[in-house]
C-alpha positions as a printed Julia matrix, in Angstrom:
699×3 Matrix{Float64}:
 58.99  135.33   82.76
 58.31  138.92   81.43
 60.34  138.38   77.74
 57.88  137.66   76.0
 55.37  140.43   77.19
 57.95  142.83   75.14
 58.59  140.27   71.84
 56.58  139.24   69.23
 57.71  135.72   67.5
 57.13  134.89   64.57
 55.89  131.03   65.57
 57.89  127.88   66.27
 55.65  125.4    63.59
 58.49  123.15   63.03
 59.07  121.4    59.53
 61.42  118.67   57.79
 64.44  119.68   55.69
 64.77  121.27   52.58
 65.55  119.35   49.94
 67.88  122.28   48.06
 69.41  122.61   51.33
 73.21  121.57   51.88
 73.77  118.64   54.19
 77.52  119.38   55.56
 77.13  122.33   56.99
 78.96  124.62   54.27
 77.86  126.73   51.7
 77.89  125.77   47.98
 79.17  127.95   45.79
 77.0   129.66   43.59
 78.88  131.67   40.74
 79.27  128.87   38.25
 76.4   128.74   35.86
 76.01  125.07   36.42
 75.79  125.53   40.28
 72.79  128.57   39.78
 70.91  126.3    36.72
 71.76  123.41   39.24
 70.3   124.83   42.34
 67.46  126.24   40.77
 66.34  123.26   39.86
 66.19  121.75   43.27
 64.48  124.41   44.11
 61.65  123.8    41.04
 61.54  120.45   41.96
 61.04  120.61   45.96
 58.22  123.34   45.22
 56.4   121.42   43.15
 57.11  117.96   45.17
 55.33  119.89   47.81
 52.34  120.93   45.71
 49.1   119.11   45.1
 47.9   120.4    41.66
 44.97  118.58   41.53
 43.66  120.52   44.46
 41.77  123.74   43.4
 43.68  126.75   44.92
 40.21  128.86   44.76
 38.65  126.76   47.37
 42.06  125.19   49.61
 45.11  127.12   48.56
 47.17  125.15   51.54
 46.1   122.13   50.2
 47.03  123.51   46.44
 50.86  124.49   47.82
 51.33  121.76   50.08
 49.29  119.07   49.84
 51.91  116.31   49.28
 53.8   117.63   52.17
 53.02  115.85   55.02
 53.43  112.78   52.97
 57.15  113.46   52.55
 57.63  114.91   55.6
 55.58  112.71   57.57
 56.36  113.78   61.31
 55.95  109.77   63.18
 57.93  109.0    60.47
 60.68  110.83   61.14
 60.04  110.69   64.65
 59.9   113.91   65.35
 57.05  115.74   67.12
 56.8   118.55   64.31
 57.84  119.1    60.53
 58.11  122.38   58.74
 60.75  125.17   57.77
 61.66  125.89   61.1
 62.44  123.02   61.88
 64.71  122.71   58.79
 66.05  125.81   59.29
 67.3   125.12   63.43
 68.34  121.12   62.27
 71.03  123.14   59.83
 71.97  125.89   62.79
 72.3   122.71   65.12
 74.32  120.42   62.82
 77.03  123.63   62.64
 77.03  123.84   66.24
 77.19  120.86   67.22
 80.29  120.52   64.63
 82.0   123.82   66.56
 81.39  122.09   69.96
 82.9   118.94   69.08
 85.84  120.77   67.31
 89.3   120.63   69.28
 90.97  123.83   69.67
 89.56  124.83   67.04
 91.25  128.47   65.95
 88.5   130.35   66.1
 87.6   129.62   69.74
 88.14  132.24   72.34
 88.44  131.44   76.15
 84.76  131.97   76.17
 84.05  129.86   73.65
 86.35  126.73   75.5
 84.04  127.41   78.64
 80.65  127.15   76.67
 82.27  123.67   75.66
 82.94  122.86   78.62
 79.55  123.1    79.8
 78.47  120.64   77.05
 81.06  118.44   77.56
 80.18  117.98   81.28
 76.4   117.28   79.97
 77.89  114.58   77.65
 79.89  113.37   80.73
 76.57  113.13   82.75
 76.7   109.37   83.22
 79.7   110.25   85.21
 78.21  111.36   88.2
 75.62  109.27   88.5
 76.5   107.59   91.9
 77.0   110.89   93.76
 73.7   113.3    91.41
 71.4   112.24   94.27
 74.31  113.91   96.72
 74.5   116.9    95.39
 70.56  117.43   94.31
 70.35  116.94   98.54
 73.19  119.66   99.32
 71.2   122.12   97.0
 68.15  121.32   99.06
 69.78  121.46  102.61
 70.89  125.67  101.48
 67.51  125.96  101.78
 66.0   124.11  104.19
 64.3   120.33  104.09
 62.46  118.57  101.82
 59.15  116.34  103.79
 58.7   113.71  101.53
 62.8   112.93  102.14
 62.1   114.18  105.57
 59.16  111.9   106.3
 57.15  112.0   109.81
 60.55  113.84  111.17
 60.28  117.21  109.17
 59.14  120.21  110.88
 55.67  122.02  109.19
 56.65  125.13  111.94
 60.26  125.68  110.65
 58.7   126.4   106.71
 58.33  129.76  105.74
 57.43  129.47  101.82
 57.81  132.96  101.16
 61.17  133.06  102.97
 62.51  130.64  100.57
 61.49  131.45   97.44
 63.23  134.85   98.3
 66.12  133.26   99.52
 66.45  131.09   96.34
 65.59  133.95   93.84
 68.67  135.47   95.77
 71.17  132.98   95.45
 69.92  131.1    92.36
 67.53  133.21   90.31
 64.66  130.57   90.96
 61.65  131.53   92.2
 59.17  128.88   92.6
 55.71  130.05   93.13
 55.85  133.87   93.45
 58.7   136.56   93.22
 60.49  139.61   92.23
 62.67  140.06   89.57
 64.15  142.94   87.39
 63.66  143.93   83.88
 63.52  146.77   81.71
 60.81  149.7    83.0
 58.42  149.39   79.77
 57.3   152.48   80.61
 60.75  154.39   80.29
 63.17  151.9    78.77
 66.42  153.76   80.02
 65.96  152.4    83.28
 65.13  149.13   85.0
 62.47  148.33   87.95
 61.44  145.09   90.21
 58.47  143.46   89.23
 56.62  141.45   91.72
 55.03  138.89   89.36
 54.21  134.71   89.21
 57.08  132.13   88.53
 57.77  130.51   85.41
 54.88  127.6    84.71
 56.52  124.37   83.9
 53.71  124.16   81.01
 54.2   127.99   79.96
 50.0   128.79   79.05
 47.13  128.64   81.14
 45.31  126.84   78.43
 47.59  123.26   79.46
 46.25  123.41   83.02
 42.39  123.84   82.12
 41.1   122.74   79.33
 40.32  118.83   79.19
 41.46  118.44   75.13
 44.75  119.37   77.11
 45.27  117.01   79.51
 47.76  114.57   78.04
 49.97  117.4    78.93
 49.44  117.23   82.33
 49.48  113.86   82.36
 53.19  114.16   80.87
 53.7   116.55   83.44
 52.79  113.92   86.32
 54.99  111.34   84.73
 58.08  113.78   84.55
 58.16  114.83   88.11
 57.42  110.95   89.37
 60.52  109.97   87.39
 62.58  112.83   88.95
 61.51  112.02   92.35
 62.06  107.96   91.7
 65.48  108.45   89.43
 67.13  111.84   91.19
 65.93  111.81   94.72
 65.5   108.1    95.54
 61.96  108.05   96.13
 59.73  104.62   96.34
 57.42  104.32   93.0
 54.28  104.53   95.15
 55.42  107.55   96.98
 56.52  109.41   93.5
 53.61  108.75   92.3
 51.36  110.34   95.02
 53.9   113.08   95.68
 54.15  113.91   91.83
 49.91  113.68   91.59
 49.77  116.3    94.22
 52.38  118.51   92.63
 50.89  118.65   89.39
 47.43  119.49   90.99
 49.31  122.51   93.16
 50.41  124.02   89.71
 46.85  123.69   87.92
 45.29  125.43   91.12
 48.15  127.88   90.98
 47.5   128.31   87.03
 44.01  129.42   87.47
 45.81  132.89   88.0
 47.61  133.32   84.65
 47.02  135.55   82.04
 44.99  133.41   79.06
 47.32  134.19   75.82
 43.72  134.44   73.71
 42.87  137.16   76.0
 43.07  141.23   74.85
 45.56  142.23   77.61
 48.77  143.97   76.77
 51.53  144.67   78.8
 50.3   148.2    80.56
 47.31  146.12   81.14
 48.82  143.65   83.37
 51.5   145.66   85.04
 50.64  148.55   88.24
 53.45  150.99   89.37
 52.73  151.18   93.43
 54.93  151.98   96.11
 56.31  149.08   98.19
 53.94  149.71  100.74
 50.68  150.25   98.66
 51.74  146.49   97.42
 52.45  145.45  100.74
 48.73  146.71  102.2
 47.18  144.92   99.07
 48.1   141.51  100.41
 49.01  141.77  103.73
 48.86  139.62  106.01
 49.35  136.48  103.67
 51.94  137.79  101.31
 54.59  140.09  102.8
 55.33  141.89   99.82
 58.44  144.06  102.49
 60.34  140.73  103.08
 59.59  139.59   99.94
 61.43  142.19   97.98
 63.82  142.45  100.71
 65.42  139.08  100.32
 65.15  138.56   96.83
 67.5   142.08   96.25
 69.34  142.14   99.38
 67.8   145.83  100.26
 65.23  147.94  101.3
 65.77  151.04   99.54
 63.09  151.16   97.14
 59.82  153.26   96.48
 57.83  152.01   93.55
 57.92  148.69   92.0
 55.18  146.78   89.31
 52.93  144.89   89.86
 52.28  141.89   87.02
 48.54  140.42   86.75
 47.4   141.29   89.97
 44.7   138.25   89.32
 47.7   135.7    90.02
 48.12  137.06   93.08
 45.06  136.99   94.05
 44.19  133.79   93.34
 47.89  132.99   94.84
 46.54  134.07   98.64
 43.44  131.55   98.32
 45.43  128.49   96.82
 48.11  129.1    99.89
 45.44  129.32  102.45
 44.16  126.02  101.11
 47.43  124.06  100.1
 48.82  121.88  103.12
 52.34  123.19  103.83
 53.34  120.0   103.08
 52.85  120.08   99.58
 54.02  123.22   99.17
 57.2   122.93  100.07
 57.64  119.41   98.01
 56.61  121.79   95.13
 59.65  124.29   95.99
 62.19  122.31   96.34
 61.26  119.63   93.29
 61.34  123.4    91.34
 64.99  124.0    92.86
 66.57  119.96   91.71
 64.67  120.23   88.67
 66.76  122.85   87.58
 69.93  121.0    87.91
 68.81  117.55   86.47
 69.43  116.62   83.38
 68.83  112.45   82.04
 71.09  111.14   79.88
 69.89  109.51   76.59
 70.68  106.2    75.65
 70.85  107.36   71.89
 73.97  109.21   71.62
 73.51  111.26   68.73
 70.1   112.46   70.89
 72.35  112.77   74.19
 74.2   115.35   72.05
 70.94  116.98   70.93
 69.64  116.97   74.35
 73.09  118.75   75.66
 72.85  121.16   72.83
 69.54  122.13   73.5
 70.61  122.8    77.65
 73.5   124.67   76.53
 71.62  126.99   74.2
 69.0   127.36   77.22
 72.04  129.22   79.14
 74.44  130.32   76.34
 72.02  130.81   73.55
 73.84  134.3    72.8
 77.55  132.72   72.99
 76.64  130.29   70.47
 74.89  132.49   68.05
 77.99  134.57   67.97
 80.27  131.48   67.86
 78.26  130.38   64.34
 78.19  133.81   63.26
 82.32  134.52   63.66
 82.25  131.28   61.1
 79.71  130.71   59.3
 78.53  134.53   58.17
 79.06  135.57   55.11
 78.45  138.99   53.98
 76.1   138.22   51.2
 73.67  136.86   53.84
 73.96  140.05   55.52
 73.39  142.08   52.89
 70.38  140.18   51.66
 68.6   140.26   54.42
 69.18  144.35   55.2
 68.4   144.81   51.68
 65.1   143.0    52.44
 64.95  145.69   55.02
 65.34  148.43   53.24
 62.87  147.77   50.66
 60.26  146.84   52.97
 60.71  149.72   55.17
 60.82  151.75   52.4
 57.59  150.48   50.74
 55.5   151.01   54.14
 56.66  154.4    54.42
 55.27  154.96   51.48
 52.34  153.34   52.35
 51.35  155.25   55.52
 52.38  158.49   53.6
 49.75  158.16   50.72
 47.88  154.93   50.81
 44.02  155.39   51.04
 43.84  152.38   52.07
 45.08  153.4    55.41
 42.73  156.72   55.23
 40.93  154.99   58.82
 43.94  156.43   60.56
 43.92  159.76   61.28
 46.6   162.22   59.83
 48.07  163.13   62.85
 48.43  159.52   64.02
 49.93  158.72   60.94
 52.55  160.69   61.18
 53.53  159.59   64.49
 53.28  156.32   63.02
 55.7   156.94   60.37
 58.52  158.27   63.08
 57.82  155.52   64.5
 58.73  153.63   61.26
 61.64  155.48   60.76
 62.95  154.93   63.64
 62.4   151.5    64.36
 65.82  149.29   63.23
 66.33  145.45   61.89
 69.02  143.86   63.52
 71.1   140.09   63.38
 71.15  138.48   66.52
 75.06  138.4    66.46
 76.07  139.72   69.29
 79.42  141.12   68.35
 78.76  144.09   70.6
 78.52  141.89   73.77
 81.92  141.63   76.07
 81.44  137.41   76.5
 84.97  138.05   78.51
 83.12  140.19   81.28
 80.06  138.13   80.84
 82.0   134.76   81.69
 84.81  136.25   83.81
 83.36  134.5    87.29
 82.68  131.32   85.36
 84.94  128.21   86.32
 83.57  125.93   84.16
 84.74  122.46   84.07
 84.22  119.21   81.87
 83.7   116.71   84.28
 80.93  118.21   86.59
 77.2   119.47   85.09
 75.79  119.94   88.42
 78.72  122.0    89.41
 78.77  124.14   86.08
 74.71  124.61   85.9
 75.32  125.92   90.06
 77.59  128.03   89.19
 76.12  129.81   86.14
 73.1   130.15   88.08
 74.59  131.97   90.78
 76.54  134.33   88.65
 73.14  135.2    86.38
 71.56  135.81   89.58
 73.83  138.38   90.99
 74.75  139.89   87.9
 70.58  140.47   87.47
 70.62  142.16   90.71
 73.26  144.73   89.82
 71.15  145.88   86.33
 68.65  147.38   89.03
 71.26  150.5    89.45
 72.36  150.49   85.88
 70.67  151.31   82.84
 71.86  148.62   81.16
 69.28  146.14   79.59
 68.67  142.55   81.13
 69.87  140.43   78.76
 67.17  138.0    76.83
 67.8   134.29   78.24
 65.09  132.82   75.61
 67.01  130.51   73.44
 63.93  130.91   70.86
 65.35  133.81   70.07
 68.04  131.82   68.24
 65.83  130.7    65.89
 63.01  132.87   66.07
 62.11  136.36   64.59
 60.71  139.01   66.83
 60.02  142.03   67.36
 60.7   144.25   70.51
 58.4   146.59   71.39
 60.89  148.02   74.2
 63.42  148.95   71.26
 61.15  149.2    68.83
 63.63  146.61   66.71
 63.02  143.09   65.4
 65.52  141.1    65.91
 66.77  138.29   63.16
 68.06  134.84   64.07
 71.81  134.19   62.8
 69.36  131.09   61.74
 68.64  132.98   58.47
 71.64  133.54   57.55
 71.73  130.05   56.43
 71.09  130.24   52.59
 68.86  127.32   50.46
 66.12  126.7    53.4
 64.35  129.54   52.69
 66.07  132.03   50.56
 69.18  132.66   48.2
 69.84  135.02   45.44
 69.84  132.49   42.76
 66.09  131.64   43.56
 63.33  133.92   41.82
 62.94  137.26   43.78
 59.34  135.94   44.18
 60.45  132.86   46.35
 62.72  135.69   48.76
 59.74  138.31   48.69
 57.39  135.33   49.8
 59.26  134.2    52.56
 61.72  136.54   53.98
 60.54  139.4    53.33
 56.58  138.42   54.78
 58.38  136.69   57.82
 60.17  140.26   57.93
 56.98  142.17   57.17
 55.26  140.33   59.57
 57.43  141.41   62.6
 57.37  145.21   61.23
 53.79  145.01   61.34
 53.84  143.87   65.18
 55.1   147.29   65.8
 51.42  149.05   65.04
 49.25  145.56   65.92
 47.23  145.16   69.29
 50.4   145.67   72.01
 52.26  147.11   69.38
 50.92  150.91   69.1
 50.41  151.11   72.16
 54.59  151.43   72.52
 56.24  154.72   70.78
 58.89  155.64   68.34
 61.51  155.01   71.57
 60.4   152.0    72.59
 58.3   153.25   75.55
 54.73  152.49   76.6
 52.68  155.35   75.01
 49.13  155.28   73.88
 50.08  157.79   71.1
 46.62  156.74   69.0
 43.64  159.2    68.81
 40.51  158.34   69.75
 38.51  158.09   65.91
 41.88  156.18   65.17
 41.88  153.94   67.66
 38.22  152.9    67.19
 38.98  152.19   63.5
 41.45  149.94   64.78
 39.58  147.99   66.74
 36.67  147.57   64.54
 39.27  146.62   61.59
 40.02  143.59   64.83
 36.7   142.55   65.0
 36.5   141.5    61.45
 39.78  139.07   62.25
 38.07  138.07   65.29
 35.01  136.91   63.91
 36.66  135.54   60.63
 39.71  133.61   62.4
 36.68  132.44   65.26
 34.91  130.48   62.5
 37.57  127.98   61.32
 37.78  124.86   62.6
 40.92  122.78   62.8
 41.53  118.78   63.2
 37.92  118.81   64.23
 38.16  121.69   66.65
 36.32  124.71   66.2
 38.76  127.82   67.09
 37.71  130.12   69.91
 36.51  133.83   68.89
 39.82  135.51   70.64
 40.05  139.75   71.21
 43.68  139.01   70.82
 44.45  139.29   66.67
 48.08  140.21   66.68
 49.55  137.36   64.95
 46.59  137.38   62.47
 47.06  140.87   62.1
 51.01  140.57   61.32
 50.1   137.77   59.26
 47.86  139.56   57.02
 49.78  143.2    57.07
 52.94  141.11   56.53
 52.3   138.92   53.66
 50.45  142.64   51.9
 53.89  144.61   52.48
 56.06  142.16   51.08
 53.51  141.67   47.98
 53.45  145.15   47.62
 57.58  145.56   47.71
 57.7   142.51   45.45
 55.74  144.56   42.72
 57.9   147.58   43.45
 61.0   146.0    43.16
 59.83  143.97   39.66
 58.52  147.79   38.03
 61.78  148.66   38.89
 63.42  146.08   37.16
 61.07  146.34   34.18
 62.04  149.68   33.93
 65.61  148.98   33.24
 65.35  146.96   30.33
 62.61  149.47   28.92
 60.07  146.86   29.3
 61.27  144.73   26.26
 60.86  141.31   28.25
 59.57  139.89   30.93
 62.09  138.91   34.07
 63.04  135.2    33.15
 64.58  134.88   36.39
 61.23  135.16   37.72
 59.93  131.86   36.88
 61.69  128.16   37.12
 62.41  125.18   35.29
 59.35  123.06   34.56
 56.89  124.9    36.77
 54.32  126.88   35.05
 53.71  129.82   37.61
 54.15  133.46   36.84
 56.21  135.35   39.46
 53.2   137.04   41.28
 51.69  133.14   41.26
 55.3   131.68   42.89
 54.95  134.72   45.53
 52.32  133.41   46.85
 53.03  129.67   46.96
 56.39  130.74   49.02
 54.68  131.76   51.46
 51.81  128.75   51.36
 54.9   126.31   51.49
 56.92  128.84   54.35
 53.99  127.26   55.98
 53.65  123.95   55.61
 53.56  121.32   58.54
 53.1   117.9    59.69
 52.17  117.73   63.23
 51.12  114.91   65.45
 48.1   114.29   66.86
 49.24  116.08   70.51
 50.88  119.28   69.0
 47.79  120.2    66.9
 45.88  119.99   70.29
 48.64  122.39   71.72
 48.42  124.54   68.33
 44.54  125.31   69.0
 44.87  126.35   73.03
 47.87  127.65   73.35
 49.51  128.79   70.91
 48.82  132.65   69.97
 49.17  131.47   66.18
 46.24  129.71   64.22
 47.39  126.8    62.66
 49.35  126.9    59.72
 47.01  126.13   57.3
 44.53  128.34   58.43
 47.59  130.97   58.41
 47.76  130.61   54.7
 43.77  130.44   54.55
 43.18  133.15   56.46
 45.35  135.66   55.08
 45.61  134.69   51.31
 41.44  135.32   51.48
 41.77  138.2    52.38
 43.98  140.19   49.37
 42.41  140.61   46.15
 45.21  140.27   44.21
 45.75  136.62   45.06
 42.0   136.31   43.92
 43.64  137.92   40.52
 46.52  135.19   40.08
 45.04  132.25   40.42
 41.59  133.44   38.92
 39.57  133.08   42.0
 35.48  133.75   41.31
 33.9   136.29   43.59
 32.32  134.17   46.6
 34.49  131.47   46.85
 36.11  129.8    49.32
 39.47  131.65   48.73
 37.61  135.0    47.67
 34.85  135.78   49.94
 32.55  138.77   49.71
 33.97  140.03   53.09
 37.36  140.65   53.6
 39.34  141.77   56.99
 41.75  144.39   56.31
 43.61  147.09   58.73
 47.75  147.18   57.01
């Protein structure tokens, strides 16, 4: 639950496939001239497919670069919930995965790698155990206790002890419904880890799903997915389900009054107090032992100080308990503990296999990144994307050196900013230093039972998590998002790149213009860079600790440079719905810093190559076939089209309340309005929409 307190992501806006991209999974090769004059056409031609010419790019420059987009890529169309790049970009990581899973002893599998198939085998093999699933959801139950809506007027409100066993399952399982303690890395000193006493993992992830009315489809969804568990998994009546799932639902939204609001301007030494054990304990004594707690979640006593996260959950945690019939609370445990184990099987197969895909990446997301790295890398995806690096670290370090522009930070705070720079590292989420052998060694896992498999890997996580609080190793990251995603971690001050992206044609390859790489890798780069100095960001050092290392006049700047994002970002309105005025600006921030550095590199890295031919020509390369755009023009309508979506109606909803992003168009909006020299390329007048007066600024 604490992940993504210490990572930035880049967004999950999904979007429809690219149309230069190859379709079986294998790379096309490039060093025939035909192939290059061949691919950079289908690259000319899905750009400007995309593109709505008529529209004028000095008032709507999203609906200038992608104004036909949603058209082709029309989302109920393809029946998908989301179109967009990313969404291209994981449907070409997923169609090579799914071919290594179904692959036969295939010769590059390891032992490790037969187990991970395993596991998805025994998903596709769900139907299977059908007759006995109800069985063994009821075994998991009865390690526990009882369950009263199973139980009826026979179960026992004296003999359930809520606290008792959520400790007991964090223990055995490394599920804690409601409220427990976990470890992680100390953010304050990375080399070490500490328990954090903090709230359980919301079925609906942000507060924003559970309160706000435009969000209650969600909820709704919600109600219906936990009736069909009870009805399909635990044999319940459809009357009964449906109370028992009502009541659920409306346990979690009281229980979600307590989170943390993502639009709020609360970073992670905000949320989290070091106490002793005992100064926690007094806090909430009598109606949350905070001893026992920790006790049987670790299986020990021996410990002093321990964090607590958002004390405001707990708070409101002791008034929702004291009001919540026991009853109810305990259905809501142990529906938390089966949920975890149930899986449905699709009557589509090919979605079955998506479906199975998806579950395996939730618990071997790292095992499969490495599997498609050891055969799908190839070095020139490497090297393109730590050349990207290099460049853009380069050009920022020259930036905080001797830019005026960044004169509102003081000297001395500079400089610590540029160690930080220097020290802060870009690496490929390969995994090739991680011992899968060790990792998997207690692992039995079998083809023919999911329930069995899912048990078991849940019992060795949660052990293996227990033993990290001695060790200085780092809990690993179970997100699968970071598969796919970009990030940034402030706890080792290193952003972290998807194997995703090593995937030439979706977004990038080195027979496009340098302007179409600059516009989207190297901003989507930029932009995690710059969520090393944004809100959260600065306030973690050169080693990846938590360190206000800002001065005060600095500091100020900084947060008057916010209030300009703030105020601009607050007055947009999307699908009908005005944006809230948010304190939090990160991801506007990165947005904005991002898309500048990579400009800036892009100009650095054309000089350069003007230089070498003595300025005789310009770069042909530069431009494409049939499109009329300079290179500084295509820059910028790379990263417009990065950016183009087609959502439906429910996920642009979702987009405005929780997610930390602005919509995408408003991305592009937003931040293209804000640099002059976009103004300069497409001949923007002073005062338009796409050139205001005022413009927000910080990187």
């Amino acid at each position: 639950m604490l992940l993504f307190f210490y990572i930035c992501l880049i967004g999950l806006v999904l979007s429809a496939l690219s149309w230069a991209a190859p379709t079986d999974g294998d790379s096309l090769n490039q060093d025939t001239p035909y192939i290059k004059k061949l691919l950079r056409h289908a690259k000319a031609a899905e750009i400007e497919s995309f593109m709505n010419e008529k529209a004028d790019p000095c008032n709507d420059f999203y609906s200038f670069a992608c104004g036909n987009y949603s058209r082709l890529n029309s989302a109920s169309n393809l029946k998908v919930s989301a179109t967009g790049p990313f969404y291209s970009l994981m449907e070409g990581l997923d169609r090579k995965i799914l071919k290594m899973l179904k692959t036969v002893n295939d010769t590059h599998d390891t032992p490790e790698d037969i187990k991970v198939k395993h596991f998805y085998e025994s998903c596709l093999r769900i139907k299977e155990i059908n007759s006995t699933y109800t069985q063994k959801l009821k075994q998991l139950i009865a390690e526990f206790g009882t369950m009263p809506v199973l139980e009826g007027s026979s179960w026992q409100e004296n003999d359930f002890d809520w606290l008792g066993t959520t400790a007991r399952m964090s223990f055995r399982y490394g599920i804690s419904p409601i409220f427990g303690a976990e470890v992680d890395t100390d953010f304050a000193s990375n080399k070490k880890n500490m328990i954090y006493v903090a709230e359980q993992n919301f079925l609906l992830k942000e507060k924003s799903l559970y309160v706000e009315n435009a969000t209650a489809i969600y909820r709704d969804r919600l109600r219906v997915n936990i009736q069909f568990i009870l009805e399909r998994f635990l044999g319940l009546k459809m009357e009964l389900a449906n109370q028992t799932a009502r009541e659920l639902v409306d346990f979690e939204v009281d229980l979600a009054r307590g989170m943390v609001d993502n639009k709020e301007d609360l970073d992670f030494g905000d949320l989290a107090e070091r106490l002793t054990v005992s100064e926690l304990h007094e806090r909430y004594k009598p109606h949350l032992d905070i001893r026992r707690l920790i006790f049987e979640s670790m299986g020990e006593r021996d410990f002093h100080t321990i964090y607590e996260y958002n004390k405001r959950y707990q708070q409101n945690l002791v008034e929702v308990i004291k009001r919540t019939p026991k009853r109810t609370i305990a259905n809501y445990m142990f529906f938390r503990l089966v949920r975890e184990f149930v899986e449905t099987p699709a009557d589509n197969p090919e979605k079955q296999k998506q479906d199975c895909l998806d579950i395996t990446r939730k618990y071997f997301s790292r095992n499969l990144d490495n599997m498609f790295y050891r055969r799908y890398n190839n070095d020139k995806s490497s090297r393109e994307i730590e050349n990207m690096w290099r460049q853009l670290k380069a050009t920022f370090n020259e930036t905080l050196h001797s830019s005026p522009a960044l004169n509102w930070i003081e000297r001395p705070t500079r400089n610590l900013a540029i160690a930080k720079l220097q020290a802060m590292n870009l690496e490929v989420n390969n995994y090739v230093e991680v011992n899968f052998t060790e990792e998997l060694a207690d692992l039995n896992l079998q083809s023919a039972d999911y329930v069995e498999n899912v048990r078991q890997v849940k019992l060795v996580n949660a052990r293996r998590m227990l033993e990290l609080l001695h060790k200085a190793d780092k809990p690993p990251e179970q997100d699968e998002q970071l598969s796919f995603t970009p990030a940034y971690t402030f706890t080792e001050n290193t952003i972290r790149m998807p194997v995703a992206f090593l995937q030439p044609f979706y977004i990038w390859a080195d027979v496009y213009p340098k302007a179409v790489m600059f516009g989207t890798l190297a901003s989507l780069i930029g932009h995690e860079l710059i969520h090393g100095f944004d809100d959260s960001g600065r306030k973690f050092d050169a080693n990846g600790n938590s360190n206000d290392w800002w001065d005060e006049e600095s500091s100020s700047n900084f947060l008057k440079g916010r209030e300009c994002f703030t105020k601009q970002y607050g007055k947009y309105v999307y699908d009908g719905i005005q944006l809230k005025e948010s304190t939090s600006q990160a991801e506007n921030i990165a947005d904005n810093g991002g898309m500048r550095l990579a400009y800036t590199a892009y100009r650095k890295w054309y000089e350069s190559q003007l230089a070498l031919s003595n300025g005789s020509q310009d770069l042909a390369n530069e431009s494409l076939p049939n499109l009329q755009y300079t290179g500084n023009q295509l820059f910028f309508i790379s990263f417009a089209q990065f950016l183009c979506n087609d959502l439906l109606p429910e996920l642009k909803v979702q987009q405005v309340f929780a997610d930390t992003h602005v919509p995408d168009d408003l991305r592009v909006i937003g931040t293209l309005s804000n640099f002059d020299e976009f103004s300069k390329e497409f001949n923007c007048r002073a005062g338009s929409q796409m050139n205001p007066s005022k413009k927000c600024i910080l990187y």
